[in-house]
PyMOL Python script that loads the backbone (N, CA, C, O; Angstrom):
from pymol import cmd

cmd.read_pdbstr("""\
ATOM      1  N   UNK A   1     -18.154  -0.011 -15.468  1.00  0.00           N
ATOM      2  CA  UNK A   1     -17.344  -1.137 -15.859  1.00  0.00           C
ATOM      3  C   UNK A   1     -17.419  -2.200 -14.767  1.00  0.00           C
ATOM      4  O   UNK A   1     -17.324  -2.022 -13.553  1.00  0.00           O
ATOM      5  N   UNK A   2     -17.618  -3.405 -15.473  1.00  0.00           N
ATOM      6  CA  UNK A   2     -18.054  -4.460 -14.332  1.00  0.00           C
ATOM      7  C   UNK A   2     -16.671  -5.023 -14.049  1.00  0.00           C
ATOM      8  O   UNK A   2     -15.974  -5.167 -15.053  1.00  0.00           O
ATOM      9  N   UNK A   3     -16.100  -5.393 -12.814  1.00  0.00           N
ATOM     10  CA  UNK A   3     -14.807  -5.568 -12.569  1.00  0.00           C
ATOM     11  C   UNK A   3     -14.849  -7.700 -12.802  1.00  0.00           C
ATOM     12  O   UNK A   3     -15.864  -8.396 -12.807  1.00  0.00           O
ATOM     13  N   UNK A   4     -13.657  -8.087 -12.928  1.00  0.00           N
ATOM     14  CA  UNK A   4     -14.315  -9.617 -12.667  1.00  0.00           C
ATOM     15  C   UNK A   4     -13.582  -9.604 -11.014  1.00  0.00           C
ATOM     16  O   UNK A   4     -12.823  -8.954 -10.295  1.00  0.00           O
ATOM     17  N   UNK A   5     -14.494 -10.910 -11.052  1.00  0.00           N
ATOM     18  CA  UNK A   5     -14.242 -11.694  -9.214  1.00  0.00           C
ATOM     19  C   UNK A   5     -12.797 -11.334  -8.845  1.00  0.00           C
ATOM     20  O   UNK A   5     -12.676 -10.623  -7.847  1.00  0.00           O
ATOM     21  N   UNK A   6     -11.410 -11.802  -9.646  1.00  0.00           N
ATOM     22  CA  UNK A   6     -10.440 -11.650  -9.112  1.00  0.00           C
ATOM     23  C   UNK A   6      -9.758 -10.669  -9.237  1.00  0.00           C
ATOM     24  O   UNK A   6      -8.574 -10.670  -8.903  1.00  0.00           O
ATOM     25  N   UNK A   7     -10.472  -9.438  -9.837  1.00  0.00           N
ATOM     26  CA  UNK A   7      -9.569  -8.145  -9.592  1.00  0.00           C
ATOM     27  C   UNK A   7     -10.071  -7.842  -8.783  1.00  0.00           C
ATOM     28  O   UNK A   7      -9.300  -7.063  -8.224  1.00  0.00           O
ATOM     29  N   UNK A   8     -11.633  -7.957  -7.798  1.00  0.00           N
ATOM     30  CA  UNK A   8     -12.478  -7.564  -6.918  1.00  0.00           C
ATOM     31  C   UNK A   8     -11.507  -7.668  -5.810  1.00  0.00           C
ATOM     32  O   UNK A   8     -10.996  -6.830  -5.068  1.00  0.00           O
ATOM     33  N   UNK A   9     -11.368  -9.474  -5.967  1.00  0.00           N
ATOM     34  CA  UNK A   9     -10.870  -9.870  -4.626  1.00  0.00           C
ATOM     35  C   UNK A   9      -9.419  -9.037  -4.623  1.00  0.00           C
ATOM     36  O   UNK A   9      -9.147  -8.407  -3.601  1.00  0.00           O
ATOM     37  N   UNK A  10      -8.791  -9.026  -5.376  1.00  0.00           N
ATOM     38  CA  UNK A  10      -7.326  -8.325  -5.302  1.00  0.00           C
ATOM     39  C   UNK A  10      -7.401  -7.230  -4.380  1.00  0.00           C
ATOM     40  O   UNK A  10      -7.023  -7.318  -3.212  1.00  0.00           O
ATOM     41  N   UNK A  11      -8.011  -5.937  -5.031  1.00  0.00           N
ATOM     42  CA  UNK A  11      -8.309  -4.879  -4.691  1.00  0.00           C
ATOM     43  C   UNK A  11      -8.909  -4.889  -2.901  1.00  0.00           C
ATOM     44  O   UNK A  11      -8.822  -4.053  -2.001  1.00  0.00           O
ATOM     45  N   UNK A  12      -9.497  -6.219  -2.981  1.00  0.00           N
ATOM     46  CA  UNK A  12      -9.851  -6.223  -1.169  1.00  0.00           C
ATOM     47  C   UNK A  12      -8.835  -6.770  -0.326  1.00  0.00           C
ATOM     48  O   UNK A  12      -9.002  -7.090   0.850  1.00  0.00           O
ATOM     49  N   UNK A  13      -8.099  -6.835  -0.779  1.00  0.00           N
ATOM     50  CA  UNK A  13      -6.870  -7.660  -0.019  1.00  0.00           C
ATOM     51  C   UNK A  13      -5.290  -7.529   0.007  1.00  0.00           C
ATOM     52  O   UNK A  13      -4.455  -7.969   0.797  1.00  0.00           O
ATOM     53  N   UNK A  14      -5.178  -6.718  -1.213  1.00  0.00           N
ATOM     54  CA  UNK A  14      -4.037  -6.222  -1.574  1.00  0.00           C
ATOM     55  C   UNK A  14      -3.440  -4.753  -1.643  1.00  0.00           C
ATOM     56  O   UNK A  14      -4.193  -3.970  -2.222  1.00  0.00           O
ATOM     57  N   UNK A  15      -2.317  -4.240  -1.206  1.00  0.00           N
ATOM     58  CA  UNK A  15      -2.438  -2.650  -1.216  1.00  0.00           C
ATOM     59  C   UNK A  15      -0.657  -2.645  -2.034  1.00  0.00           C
ATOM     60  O   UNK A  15      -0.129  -3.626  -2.559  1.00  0.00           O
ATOM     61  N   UNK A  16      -0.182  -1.541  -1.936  1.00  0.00           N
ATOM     62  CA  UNK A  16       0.649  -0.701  -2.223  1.00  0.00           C
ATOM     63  C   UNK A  16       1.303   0.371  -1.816  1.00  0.00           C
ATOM     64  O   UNK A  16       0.575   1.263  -1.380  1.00  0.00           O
ATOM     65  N   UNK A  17       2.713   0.624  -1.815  1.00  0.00           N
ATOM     66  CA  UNK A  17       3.636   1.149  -1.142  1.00  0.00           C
ATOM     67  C   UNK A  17       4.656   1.720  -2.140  1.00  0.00           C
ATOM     68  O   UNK A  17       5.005   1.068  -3.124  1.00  0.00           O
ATOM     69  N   UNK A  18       5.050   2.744  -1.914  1.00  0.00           N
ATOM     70  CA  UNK A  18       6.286   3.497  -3.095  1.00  0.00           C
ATOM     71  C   UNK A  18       7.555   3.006  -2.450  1.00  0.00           C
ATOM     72  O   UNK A  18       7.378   2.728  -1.264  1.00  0.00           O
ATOM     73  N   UNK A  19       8.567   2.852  -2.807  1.00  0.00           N
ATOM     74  CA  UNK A  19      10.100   2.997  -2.692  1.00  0.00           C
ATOM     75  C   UNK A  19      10.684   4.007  -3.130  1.00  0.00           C
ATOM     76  O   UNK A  19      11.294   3.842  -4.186  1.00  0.00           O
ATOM     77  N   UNK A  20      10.714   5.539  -2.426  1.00  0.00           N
ATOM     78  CA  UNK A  20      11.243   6.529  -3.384  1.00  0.00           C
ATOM     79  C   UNK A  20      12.823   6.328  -3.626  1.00  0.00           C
ATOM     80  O   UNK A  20      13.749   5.758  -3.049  1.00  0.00           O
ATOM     81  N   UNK A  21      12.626   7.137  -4.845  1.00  0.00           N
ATOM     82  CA  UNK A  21      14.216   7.628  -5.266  1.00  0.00           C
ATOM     83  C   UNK A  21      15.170   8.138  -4.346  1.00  0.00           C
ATOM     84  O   UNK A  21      16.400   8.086  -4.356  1.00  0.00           O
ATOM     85  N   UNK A  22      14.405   8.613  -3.590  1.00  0.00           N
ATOM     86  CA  UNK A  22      15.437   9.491  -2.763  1.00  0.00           C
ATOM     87  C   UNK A  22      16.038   8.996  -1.396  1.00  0.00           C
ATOM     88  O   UNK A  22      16.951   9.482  -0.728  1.00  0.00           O
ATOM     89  N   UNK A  23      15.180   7.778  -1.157  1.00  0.00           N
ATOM     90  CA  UNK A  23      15.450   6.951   0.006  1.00  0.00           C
ATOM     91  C   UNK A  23      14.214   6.761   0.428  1.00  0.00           C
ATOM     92  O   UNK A  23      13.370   7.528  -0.037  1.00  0.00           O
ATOM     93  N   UNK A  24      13.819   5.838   1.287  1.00  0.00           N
ATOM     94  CA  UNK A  24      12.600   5.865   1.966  1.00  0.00           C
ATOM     95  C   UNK A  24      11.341   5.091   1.400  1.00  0.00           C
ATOM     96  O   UNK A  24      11.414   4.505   0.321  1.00  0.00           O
ATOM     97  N   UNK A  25      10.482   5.100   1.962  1.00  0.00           N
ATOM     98  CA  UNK A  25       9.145   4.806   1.525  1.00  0.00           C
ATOM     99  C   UNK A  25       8.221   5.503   2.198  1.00  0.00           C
ATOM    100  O   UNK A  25       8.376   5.926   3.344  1.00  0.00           O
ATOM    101  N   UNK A  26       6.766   5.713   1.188  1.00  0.00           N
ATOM    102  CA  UNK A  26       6.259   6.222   1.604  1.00  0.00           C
ATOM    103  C   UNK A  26       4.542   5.180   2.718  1.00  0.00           C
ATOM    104  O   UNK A  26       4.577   4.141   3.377  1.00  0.00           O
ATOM    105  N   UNK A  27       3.523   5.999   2.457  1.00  0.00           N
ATOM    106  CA  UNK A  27       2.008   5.353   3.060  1.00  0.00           C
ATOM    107  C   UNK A  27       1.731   4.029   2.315  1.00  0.00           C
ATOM    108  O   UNK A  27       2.030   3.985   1.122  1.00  0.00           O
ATOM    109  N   UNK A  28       1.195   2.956   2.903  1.00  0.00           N
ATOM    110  CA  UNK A  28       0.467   1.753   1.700  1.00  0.00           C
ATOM    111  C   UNK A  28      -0.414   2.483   1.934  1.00  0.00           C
ATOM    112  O   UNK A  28      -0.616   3.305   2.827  1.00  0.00           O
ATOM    113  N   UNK A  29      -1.464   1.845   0.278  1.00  0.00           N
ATOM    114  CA  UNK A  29      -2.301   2.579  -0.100  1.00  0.00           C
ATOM    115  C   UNK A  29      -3.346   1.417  -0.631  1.00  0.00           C
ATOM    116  O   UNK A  29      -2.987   0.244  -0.727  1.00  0.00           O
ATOM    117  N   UNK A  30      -4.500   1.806  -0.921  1.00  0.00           N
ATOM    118  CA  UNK A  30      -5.301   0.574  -1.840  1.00  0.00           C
ATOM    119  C   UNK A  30      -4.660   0.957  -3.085  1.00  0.00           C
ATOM    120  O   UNK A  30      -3.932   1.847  -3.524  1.00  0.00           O
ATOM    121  N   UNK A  31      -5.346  -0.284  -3.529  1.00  0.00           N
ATOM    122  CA  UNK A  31      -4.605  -0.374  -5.267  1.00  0.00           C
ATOM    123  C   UNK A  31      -5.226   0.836  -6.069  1.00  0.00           C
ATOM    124  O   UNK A  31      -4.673   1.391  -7.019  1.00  0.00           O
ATOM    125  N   UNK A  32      -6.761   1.240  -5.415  1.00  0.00           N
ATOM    126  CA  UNK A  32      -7.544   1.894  -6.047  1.00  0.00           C
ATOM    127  C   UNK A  32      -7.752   3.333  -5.807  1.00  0.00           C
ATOM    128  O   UNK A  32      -8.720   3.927  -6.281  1.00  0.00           O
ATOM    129  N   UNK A  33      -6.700   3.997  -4.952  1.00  0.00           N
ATOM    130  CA  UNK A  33      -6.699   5.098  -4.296  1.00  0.00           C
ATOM    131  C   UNK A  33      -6.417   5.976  -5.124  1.00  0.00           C
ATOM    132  O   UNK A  33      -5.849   5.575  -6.140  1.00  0.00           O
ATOM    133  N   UNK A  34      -6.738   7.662  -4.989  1.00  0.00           N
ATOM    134  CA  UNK A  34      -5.861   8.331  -6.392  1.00  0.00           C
ATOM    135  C   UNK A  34      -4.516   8.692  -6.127  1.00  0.00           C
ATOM    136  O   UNK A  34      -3.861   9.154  -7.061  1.00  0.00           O
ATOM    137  N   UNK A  35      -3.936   8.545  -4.886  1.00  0.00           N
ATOM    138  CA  UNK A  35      -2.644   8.655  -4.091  1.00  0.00           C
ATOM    139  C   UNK A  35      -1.952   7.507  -4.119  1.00  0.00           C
ATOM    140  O   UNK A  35      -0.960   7.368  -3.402  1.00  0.00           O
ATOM    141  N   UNK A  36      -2.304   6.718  -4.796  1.00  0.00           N
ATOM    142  CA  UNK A  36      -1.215   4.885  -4.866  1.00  0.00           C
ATOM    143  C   UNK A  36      -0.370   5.237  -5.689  1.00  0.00           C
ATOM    144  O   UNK A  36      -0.632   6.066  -6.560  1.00  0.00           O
ATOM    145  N   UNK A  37       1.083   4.531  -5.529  1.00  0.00           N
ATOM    146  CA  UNK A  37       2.012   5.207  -6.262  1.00  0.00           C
ATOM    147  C   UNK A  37       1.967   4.494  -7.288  1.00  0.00           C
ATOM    148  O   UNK A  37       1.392   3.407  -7.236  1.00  0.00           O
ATOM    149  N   UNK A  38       2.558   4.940  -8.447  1.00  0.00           N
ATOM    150  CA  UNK A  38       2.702   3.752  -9.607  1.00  0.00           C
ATOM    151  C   UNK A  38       4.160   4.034  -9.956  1.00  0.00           C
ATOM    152  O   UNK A  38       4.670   5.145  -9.815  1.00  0.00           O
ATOM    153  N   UNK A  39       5.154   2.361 -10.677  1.00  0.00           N
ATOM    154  CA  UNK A  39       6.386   2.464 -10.903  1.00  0.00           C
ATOM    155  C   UNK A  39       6.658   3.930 -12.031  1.00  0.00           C
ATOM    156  O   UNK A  39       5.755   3.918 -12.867  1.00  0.00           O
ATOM    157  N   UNK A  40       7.414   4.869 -12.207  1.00  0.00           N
ATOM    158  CA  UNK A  40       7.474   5.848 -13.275  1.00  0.00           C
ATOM    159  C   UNK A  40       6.717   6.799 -13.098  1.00  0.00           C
ATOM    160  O   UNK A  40       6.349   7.559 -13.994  1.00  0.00           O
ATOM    161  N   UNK A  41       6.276   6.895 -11.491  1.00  0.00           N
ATOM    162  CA  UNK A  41       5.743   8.366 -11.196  1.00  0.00           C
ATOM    163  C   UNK A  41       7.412   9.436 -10.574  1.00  0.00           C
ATOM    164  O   UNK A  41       8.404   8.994  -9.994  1.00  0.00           O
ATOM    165  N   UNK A  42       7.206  10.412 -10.868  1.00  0.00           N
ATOM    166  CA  UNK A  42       7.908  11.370 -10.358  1.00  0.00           C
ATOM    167  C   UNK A  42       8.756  10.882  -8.952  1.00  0.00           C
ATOM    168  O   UNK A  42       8.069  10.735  -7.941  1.00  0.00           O
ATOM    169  N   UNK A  43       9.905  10.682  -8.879  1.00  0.00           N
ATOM    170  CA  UNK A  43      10.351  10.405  -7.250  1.00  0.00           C
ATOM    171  C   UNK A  43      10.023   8.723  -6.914  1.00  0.00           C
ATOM    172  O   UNK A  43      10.317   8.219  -5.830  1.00  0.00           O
ATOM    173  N   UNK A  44       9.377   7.973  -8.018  1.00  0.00           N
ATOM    174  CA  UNK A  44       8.768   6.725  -7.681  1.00  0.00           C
ATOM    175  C   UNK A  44      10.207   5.461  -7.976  1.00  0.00           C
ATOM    176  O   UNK A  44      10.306   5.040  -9.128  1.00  0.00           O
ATOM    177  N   UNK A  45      11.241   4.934  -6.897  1.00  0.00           N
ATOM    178  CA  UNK A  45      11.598   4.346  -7.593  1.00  0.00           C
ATOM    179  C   UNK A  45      10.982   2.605  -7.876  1.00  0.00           C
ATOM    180  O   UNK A  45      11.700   1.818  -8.493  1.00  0.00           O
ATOM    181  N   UNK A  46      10.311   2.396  -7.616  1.00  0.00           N
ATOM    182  CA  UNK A  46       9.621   0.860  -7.269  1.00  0.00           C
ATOM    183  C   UNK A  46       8.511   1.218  -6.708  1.00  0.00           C
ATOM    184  O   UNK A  46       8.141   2.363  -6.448  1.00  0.00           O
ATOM    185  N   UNK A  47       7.738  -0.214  -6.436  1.00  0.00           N
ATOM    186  CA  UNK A  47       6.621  -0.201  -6.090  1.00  0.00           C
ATOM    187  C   UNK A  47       6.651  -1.410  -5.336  1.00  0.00           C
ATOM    188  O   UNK A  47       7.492  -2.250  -5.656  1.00  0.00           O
ATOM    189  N   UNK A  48       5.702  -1.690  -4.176  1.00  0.00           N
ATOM    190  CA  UNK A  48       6.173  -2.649  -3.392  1.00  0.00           C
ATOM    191  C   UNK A  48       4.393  -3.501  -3.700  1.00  0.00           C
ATOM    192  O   UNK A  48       3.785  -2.548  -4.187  1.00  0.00           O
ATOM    193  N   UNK A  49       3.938  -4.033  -3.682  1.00  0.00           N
ATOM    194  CA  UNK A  49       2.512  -4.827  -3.807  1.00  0.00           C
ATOM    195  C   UNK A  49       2.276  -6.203  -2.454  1.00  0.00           C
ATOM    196  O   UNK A  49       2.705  -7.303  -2.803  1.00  0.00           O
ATOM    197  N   UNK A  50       1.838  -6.152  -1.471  1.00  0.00           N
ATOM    198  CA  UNK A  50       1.214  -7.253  -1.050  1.00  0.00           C
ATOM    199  C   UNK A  50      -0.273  -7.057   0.085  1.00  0.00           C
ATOM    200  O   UNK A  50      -1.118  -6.162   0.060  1.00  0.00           O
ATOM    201  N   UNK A  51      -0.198  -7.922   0.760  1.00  0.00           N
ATOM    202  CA  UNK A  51      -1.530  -8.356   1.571  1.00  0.00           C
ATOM    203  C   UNK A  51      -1.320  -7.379   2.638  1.00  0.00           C
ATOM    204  O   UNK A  51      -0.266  -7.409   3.273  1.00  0.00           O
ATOM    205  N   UNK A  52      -2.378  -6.373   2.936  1.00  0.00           N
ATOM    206  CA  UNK A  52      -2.673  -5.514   4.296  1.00  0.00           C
ATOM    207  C   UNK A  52      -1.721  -5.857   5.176  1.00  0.00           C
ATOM    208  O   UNK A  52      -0.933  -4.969   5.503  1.00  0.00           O
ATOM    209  N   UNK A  53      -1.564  -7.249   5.779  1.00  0.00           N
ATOM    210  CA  UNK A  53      -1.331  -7.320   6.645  1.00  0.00           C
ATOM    211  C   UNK A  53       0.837  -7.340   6.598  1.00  0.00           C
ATOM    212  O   UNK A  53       1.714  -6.790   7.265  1.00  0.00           O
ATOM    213  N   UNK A  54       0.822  -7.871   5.944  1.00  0.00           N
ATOM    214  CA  UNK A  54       2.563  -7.472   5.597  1.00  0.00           C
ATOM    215  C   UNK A  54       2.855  -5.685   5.408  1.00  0.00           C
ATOM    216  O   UNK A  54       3.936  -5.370   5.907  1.00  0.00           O
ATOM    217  N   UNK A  55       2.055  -4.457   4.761  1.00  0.00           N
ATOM    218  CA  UNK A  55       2.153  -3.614   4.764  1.00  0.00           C
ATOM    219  C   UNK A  55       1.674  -3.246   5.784  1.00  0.00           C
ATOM    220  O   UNK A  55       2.079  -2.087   5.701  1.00  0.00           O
ATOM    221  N   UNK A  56       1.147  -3.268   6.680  1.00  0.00           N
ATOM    222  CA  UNK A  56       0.413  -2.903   7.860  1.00  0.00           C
ATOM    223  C   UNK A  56       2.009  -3.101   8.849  1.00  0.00           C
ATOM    224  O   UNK A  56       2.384  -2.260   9.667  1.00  0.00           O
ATOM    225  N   UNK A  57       2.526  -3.984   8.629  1.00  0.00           N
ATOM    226  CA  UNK A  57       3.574  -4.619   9.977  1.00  0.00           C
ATOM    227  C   UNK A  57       5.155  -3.531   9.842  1.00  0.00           C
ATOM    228  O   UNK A  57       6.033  -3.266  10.663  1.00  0.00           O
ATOM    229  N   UNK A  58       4.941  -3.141   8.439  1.00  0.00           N
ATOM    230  CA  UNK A  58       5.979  -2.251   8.038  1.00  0.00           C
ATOM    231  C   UNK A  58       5.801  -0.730   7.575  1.00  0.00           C
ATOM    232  O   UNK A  58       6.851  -0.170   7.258  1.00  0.00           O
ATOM    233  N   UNK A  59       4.870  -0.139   7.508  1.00  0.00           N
ATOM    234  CA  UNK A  59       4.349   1.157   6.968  1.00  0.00           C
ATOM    235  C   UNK A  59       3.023   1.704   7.575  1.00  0.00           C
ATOM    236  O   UNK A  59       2.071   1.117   8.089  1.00  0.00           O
ATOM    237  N   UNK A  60       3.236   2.823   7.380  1.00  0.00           N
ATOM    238  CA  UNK A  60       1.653   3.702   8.254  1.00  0.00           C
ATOM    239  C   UNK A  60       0.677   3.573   6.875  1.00  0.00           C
ATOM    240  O   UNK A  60       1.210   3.284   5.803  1.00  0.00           O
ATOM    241  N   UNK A  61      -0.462   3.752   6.944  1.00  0.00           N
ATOM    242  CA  UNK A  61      -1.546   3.529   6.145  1.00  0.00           C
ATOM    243  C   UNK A  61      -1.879   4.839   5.477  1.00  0.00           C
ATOM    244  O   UNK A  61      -1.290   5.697   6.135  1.00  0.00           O
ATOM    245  N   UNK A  62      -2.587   5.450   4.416  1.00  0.00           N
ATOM    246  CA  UNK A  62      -2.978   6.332   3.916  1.00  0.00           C
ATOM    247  C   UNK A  62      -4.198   6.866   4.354  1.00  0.00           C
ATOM    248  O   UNK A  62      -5.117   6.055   4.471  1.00  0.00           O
ATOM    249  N   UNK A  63      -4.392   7.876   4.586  1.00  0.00           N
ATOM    250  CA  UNK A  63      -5.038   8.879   5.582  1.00  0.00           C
ATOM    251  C   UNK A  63      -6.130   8.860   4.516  1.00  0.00           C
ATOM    252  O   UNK A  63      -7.210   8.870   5.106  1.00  0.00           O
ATOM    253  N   UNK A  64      -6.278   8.841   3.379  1.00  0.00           N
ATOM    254  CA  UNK A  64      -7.023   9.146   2.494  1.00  0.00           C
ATOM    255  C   UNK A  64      -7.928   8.295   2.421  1.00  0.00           C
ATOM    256  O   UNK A  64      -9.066   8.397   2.879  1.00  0.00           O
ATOM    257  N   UNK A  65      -7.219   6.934   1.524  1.00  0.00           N
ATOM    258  CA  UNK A  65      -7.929   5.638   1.191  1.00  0.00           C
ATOM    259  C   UNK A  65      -8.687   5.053   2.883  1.00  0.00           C
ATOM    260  O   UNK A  65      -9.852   4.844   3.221  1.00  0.00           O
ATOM    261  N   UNK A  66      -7.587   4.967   3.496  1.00  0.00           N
ATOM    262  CA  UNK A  66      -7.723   4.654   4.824  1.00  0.00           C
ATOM    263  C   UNK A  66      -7.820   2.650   4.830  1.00  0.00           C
ATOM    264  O   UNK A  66      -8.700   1.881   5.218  1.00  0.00           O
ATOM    265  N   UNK A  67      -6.404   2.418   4.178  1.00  0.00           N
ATOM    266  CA  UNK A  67      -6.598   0.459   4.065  1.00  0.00           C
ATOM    267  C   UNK A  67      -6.795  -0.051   5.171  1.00  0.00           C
ATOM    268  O   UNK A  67      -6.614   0.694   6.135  1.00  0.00           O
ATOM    269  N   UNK A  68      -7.169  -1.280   5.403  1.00  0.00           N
ATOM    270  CA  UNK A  68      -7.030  -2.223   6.759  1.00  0.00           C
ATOM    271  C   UNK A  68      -5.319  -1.664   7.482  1.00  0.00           C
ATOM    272  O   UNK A  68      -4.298  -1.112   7.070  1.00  0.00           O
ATOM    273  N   UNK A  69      -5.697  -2.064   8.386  1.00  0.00           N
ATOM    274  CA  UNK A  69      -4.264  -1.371   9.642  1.00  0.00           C
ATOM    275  C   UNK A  69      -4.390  -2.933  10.231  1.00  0.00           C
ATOM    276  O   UNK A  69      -4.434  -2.877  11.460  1.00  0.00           O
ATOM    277  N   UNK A  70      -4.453  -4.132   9.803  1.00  0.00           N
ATOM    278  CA  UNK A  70      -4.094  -5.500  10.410  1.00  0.00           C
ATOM    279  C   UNK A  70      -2.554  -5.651  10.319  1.00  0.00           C
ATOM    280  O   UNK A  70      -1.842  -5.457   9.334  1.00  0.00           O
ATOM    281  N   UNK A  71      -2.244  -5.992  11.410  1.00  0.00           N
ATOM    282  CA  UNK A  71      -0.581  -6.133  11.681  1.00  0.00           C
ATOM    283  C   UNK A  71      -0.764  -7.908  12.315  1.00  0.00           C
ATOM    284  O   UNK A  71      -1.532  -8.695  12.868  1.00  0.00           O
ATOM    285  N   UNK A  72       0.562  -7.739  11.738  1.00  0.00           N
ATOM    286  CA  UNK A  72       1.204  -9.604  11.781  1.00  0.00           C
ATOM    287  C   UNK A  72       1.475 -10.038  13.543  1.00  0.00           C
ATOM    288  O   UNK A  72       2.567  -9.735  14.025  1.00  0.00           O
ATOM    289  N   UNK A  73       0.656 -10.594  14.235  1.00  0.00           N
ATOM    290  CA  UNK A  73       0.734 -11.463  15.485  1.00  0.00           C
ATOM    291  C   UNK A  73       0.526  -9.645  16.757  1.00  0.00           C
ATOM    292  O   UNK A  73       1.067  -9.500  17.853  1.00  0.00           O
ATOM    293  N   UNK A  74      -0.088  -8.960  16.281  1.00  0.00           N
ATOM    294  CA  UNK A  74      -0.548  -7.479  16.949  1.00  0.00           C
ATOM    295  C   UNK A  74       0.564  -6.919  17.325  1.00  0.00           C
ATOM    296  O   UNK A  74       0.520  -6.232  18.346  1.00  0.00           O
ATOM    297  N   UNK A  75       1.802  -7.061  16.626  1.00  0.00           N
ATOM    298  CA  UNK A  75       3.145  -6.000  16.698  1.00  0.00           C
ATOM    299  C   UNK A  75       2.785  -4.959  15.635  1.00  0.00           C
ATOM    300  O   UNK A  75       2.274  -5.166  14.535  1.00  0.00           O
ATOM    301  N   UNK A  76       3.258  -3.471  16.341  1.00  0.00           N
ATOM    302  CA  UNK A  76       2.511  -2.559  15.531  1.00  0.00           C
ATOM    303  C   UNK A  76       3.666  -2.000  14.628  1.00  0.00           C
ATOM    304  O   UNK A  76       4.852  -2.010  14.959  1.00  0.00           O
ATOM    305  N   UNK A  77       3.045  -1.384  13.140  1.00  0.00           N
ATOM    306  CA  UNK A  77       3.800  -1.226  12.587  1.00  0.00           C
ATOM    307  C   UNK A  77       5.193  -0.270  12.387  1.00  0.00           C
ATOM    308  O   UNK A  77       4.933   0.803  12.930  1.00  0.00           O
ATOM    309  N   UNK A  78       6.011  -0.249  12.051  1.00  0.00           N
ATOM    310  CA  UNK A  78       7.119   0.889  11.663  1.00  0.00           C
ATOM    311  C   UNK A  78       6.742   2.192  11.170  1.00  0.00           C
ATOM    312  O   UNK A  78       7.233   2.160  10.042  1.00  0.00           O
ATOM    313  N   UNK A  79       6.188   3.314  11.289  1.00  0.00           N
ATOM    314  CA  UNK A  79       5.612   4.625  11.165  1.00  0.00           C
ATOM    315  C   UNK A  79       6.693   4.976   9.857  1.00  0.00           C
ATOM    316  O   UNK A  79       7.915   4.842   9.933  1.00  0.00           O
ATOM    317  N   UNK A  80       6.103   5.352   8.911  1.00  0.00           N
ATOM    318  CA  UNK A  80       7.331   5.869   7.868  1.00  0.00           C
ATOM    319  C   UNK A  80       7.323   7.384   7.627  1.00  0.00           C
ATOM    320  O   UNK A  80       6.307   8.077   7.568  1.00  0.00           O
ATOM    321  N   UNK A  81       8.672   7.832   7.487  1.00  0.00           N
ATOM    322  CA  UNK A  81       9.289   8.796   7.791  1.00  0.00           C
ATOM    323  C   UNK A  81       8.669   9.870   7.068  1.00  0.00           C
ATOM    324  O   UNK A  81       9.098  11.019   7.182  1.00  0.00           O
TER     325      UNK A  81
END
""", "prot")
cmd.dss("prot")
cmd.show_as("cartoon", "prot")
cmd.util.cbc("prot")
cmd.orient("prot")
């Protein structure tokens, strides 16, 4: 499946983060990872969506996907629990 230009670019620039139910958040993730959370997964209450570098400044990265780790002015990010 041929993707178009701007889901390409999305996917290179954009990641994802859970808000669980239970408190907390978890890893950002790429959009395209099989570990990205989606809203109405199990424990999922929200979903958070933006640019590497805003998730980078607030959350640890996914070990898996392994997204960009760019943080905002080189303050490193908040490690989540």
């Amino acid at each position: 499946m041929k993707l178009m230009r701007a889901e390409r670019n999305r996917l290179d620039t954009e990641g994802v983060v859970a808000h669980y139910s239970r408190g907390g958040f978890g890893q950002y993730h790429r959009l395209d990872c099989p570990e990205a959370p989606h809203r109405g997964d199990p424990g999922v209450r929200d979903t958070i969506h933006g640019p590497w570098k805003y998730l980078a400044a607030h959350w640890s990265p996914c070990p898996v996907c392994r997204p960009p780790a760019d943080v905002l002015d080189g303050e490193p990010g908040v490690q989540a629990a």
